[in-house]
PDB file of N, CA, C and O in Angstrom:
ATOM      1  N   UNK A   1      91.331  56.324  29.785  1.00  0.00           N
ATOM      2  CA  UNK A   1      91.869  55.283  30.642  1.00  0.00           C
ATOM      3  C   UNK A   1      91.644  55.653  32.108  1.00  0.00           C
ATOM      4  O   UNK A   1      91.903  56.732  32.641  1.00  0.00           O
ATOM      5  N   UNK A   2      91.059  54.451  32.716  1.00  0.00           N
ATOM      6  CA  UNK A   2      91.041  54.923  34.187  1.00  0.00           C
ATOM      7  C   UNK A   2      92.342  54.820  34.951  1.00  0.00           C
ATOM      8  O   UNK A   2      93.359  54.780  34.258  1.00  0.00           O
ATOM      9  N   UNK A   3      92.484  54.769  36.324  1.00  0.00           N
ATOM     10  CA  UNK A   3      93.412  54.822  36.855  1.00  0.00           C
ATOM     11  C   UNK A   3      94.389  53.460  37.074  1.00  0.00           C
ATOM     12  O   UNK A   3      95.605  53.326  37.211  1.00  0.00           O
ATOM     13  N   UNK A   4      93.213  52.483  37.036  1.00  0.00           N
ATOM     14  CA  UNK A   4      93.901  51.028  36.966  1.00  0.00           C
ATOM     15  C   UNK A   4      95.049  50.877  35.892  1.00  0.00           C
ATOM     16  O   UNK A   4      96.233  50.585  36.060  1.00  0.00           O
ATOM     17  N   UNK A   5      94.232  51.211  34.552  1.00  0.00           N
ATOM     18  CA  UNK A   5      94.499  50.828  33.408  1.00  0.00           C
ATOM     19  C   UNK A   5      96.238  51.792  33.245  1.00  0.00           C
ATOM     20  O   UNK A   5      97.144  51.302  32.569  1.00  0.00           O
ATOM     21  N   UNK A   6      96.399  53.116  33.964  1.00  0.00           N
ATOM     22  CA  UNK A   6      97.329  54.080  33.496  1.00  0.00           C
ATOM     23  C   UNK A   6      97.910  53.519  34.728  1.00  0.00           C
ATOM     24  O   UNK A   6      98.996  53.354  34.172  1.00  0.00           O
ATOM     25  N   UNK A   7      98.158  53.025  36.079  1.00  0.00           N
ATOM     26  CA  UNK A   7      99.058  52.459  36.839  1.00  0.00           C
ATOM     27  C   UNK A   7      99.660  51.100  35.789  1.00  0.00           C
ATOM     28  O   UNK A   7     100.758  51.265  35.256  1.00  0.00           O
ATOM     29  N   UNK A   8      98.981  49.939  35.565  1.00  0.00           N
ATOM     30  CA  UNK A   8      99.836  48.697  34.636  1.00  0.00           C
ATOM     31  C   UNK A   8     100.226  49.195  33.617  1.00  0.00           C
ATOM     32  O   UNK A   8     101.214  48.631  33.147  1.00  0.00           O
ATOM     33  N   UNK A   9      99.721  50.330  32.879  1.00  0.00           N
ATOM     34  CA  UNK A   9     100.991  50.701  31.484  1.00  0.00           C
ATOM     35  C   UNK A   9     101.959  51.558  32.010  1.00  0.00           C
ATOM     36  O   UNK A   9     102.975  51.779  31.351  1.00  0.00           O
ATOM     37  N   UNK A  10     101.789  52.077  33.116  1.00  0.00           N
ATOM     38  CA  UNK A  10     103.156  52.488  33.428  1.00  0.00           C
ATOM     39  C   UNK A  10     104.223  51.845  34.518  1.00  0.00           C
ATOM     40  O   UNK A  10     105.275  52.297  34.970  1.00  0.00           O
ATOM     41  N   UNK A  11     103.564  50.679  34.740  1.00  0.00           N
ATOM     42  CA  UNK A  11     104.379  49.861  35.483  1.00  0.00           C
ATOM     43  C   UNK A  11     105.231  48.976  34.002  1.00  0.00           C
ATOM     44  O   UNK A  11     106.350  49.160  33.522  1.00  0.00           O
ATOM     45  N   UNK A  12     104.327  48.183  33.687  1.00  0.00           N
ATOM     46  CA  UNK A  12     105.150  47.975  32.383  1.00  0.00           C
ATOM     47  C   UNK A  12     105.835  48.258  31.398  1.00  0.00           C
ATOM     48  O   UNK A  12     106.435  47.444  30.695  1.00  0.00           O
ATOM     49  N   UNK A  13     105.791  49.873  31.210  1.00  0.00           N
ATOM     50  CA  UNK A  13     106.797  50.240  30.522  1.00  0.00           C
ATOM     51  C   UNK A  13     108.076  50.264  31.209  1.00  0.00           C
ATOM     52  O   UNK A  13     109.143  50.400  30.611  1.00  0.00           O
ATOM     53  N   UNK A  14     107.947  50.111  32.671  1.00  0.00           N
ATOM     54  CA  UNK A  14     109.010  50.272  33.329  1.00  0.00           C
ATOM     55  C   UNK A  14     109.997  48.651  33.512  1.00  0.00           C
ATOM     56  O   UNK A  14     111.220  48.524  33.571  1.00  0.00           O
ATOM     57  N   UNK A  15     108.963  47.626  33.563  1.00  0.00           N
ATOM     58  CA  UNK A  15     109.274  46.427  33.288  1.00  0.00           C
ATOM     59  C   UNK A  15     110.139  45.888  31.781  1.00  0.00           C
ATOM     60  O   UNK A  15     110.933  45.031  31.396  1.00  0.00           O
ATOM     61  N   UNK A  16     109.356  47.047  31.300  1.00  0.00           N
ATOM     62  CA  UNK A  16     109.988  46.687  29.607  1.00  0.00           C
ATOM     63  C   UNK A  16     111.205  47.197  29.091  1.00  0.00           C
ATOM     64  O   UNK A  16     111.781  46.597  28.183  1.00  0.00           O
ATOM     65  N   UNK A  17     111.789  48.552  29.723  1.00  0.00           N
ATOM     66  CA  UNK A  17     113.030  49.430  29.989  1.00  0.00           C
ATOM     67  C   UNK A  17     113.786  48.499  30.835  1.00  0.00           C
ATOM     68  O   UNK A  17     114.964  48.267  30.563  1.00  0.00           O
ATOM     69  N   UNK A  18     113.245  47.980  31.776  1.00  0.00           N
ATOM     70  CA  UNK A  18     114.630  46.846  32.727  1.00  0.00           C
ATOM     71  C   UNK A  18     114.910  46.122  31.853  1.00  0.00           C
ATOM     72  O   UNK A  18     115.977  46.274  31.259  1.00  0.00           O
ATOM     73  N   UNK A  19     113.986  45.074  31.505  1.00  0.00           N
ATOM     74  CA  UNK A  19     114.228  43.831  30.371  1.00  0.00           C
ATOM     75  C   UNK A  19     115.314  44.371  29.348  1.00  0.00           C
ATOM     76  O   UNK A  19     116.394  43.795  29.216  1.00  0.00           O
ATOM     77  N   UNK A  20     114.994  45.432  28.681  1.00  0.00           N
ATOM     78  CA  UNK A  20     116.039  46.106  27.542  1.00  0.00           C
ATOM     79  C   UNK A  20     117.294  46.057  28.153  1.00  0.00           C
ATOM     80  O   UNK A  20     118.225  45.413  27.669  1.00  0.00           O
ATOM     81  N   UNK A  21     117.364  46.626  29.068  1.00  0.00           N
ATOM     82  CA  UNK A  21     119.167  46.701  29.766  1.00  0.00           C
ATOM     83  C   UNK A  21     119.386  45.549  29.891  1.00  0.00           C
ATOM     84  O   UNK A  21     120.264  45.195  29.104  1.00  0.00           O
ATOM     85  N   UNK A  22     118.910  44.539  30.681  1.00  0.00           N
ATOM     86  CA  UNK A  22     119.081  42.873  30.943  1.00  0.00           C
ATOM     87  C   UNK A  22     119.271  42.476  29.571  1.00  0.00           C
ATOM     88  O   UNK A  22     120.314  41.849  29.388  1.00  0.00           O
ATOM     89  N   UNK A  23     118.356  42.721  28.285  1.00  0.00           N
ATOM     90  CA  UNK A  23     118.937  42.022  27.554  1.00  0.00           C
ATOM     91  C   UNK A  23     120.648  42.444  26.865  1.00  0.00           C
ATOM     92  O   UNK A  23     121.635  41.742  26.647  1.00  0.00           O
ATOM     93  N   UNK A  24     120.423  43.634  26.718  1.00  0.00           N
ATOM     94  CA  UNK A  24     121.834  44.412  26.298  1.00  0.00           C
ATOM     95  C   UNK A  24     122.681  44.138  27.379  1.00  0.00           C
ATOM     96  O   UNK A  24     123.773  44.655  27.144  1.00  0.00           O
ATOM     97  N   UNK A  25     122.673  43.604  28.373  1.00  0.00           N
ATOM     98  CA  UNK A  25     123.971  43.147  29.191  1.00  0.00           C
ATOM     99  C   UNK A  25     124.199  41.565  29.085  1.00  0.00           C
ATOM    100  O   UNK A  25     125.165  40.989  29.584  1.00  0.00           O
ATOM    101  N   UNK A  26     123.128  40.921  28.332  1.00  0.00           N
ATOM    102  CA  UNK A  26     123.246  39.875  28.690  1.00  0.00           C
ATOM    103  C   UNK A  26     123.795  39.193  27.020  1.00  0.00           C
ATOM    104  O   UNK A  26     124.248  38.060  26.858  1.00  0.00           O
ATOM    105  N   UNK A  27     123.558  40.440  25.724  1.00  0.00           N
ATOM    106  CA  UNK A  27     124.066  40.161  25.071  1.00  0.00           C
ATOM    107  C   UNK A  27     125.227  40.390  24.618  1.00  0.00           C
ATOM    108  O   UNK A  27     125.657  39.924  23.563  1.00  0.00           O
ATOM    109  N   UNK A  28     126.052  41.393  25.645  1.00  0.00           N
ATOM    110  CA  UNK A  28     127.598  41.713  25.577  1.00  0.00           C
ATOM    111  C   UNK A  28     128.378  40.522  26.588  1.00  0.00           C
ATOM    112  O   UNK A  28     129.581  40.441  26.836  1.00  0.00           O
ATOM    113  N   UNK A  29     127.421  39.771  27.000  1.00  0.00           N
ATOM    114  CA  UNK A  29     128.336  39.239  28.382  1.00  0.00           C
ATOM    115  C   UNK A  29     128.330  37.451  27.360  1.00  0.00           C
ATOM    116  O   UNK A  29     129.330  36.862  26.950  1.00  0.00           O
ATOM    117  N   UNK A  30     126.733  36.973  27.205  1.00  0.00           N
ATOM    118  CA  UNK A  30     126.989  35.684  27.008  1.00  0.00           C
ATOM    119  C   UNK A  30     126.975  34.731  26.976  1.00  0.00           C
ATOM    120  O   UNK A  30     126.726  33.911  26.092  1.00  0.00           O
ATOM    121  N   UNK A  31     127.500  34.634  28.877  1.00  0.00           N
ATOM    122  CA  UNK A  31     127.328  33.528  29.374  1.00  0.00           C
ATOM    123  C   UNK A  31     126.372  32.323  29.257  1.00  0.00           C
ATOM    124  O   UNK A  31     126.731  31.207  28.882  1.00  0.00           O
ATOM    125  N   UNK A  32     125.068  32.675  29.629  1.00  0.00           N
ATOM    126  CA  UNK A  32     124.226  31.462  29.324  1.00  0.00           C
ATOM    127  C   UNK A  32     123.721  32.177  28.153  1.00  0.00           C
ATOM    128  O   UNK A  32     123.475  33.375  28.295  1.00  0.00           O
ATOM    129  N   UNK A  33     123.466  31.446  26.650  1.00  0.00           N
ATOM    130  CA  UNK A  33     122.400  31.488  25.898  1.00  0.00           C
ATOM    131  C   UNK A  33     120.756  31.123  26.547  1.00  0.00           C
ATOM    132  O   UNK A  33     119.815  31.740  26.047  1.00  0.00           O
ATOM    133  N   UNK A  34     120.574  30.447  27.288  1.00  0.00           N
ATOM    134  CA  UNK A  34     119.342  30.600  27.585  1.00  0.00           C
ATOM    135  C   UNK A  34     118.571  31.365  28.292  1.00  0.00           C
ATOM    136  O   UNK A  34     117.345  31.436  28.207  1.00  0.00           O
ATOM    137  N   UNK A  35     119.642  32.261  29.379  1.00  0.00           N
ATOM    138  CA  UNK A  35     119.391  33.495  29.402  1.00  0.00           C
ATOM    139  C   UNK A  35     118.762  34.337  28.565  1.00  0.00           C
ATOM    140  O   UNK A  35     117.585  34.641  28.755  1.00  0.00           O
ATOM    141  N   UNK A  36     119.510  34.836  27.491  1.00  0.00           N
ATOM    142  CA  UNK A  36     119.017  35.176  26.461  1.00  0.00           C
ATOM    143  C   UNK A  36     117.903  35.146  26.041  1.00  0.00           C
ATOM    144  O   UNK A  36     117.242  36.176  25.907  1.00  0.00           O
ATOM    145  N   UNK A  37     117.513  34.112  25.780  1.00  0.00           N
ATOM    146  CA  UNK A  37     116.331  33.595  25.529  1.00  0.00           C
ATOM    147  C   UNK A  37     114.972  33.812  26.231  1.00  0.00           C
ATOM    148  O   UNK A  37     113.982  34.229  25.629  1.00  0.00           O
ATOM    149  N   UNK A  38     114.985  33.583  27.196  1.00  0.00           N
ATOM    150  CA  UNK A  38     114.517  33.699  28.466  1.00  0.00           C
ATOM    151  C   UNK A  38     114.001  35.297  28.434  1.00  0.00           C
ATOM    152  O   UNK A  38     112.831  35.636  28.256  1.00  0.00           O
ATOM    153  N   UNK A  39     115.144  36.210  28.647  1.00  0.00           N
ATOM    154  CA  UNK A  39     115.053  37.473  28.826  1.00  0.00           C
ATOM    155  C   UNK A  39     114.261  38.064  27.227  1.00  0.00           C
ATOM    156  O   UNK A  39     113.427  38.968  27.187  1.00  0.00           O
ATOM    157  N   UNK A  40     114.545  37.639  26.561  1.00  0.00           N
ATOM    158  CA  UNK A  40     113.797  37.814  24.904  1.00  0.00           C
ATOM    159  C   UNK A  40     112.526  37.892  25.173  1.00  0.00           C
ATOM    160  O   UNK A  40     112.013  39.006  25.273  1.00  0.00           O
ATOM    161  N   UNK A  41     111.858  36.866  25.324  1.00  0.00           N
ATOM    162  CA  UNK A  41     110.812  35.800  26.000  1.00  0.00           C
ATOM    163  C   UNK A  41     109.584  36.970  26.532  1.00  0.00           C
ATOM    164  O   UNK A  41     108.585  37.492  26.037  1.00  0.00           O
ATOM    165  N   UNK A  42     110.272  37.016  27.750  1.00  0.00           N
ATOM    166  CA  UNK A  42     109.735  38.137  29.219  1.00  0.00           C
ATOM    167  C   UNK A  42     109.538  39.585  28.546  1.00  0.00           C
ATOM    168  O   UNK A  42     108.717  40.412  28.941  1.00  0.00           O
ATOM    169  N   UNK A  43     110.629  39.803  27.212  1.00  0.00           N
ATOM    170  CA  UNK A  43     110.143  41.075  26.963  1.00  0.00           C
ATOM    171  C   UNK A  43     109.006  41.101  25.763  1.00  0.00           C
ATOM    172  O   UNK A  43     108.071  41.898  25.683  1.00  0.00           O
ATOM    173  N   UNK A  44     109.257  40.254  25.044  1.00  0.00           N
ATOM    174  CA  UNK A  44     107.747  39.903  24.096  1.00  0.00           C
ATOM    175  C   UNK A  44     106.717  40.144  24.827  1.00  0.00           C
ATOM    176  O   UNK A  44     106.061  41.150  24.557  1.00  0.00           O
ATOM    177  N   UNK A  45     106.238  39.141  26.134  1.00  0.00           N
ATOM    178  CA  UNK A  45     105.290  38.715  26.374  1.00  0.00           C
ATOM    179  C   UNK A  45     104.877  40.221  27.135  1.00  0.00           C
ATOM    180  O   UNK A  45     103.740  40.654  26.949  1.00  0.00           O
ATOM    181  N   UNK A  46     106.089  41.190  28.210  1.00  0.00           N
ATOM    182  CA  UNK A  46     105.450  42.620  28.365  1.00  0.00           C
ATOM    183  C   UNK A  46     105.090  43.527  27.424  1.00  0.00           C
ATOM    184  O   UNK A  46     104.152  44.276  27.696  1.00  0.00           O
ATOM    185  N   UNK A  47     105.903  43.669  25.851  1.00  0.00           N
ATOM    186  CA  UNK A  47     105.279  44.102  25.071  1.00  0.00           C
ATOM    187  C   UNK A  47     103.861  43.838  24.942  1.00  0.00           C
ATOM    188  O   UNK A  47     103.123  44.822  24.899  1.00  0.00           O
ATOM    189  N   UNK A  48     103.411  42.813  24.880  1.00  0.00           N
ATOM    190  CA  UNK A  48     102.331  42.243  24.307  1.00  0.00           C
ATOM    191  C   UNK A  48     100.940  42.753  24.735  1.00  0.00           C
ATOM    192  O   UNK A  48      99.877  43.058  24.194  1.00  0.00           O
ATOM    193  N   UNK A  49     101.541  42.687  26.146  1.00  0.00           N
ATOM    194  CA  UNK A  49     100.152  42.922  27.416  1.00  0.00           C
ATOM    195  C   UNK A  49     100.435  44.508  27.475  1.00  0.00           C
ATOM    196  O   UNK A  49      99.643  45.139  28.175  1.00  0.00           O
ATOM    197  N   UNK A  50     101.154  45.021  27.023  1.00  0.00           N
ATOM    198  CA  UNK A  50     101.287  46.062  26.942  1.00  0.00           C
ATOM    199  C   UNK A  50      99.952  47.249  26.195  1.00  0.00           C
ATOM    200  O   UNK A  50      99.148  48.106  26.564  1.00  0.00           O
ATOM    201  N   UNK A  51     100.589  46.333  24.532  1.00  0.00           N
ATOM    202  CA  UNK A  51     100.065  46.476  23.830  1.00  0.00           C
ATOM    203  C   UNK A  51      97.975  46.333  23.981  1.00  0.00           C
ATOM    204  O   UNK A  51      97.029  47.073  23.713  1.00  0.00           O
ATOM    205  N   UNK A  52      98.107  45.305  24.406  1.00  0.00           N
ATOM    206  CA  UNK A  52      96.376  44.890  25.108  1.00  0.00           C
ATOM    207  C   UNK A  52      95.695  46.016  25.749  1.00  0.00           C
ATOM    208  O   UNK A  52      94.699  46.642  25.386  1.00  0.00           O
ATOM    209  N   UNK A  53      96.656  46.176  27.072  1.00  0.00           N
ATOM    210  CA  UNK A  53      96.400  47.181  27.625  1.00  0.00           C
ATOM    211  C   UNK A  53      95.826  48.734  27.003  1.00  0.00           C
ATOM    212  O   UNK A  53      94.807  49.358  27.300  1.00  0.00           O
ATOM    213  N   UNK A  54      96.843  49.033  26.102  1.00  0.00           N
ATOM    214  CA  UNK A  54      96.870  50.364  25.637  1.00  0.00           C
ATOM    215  C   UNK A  54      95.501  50.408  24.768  1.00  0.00           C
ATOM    216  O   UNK A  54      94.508  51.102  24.984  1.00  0.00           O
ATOM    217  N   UNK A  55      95.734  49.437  23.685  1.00  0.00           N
ATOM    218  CA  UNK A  55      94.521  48.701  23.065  1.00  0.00           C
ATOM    219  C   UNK A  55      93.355  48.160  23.174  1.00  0.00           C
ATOM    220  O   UNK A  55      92.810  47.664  22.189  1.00  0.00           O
TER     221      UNK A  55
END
């Protein structure tokens, strides 16, 4: 991996560790279900490109 490629997987794993807490706060709290959703969503889609990336 060049340097491009090892800066966006490690930006995104870092994107993907926030999302996790956001979702675990957002599933003790509640408030909006579409939140939820939303935040679900955002972490699929960094998995994904993640995954591309690495792949």
């Amino acid at each position: 991996m060049d340097k491009k490629v090892k800066k966006k997987a490690h930006v995104l794993q870092q994107r993907i560790q926030t999302l996790r807490q956001q979702l675990a706060g957002a599933k003790r709290q509640m408030d909006d279900p579409a939140e939820l959703k939303s935040i679900e969503q955002q972490l699929a889609a960094a998995e994904a490109e993640l995954a591309k990336v690495k792949g």
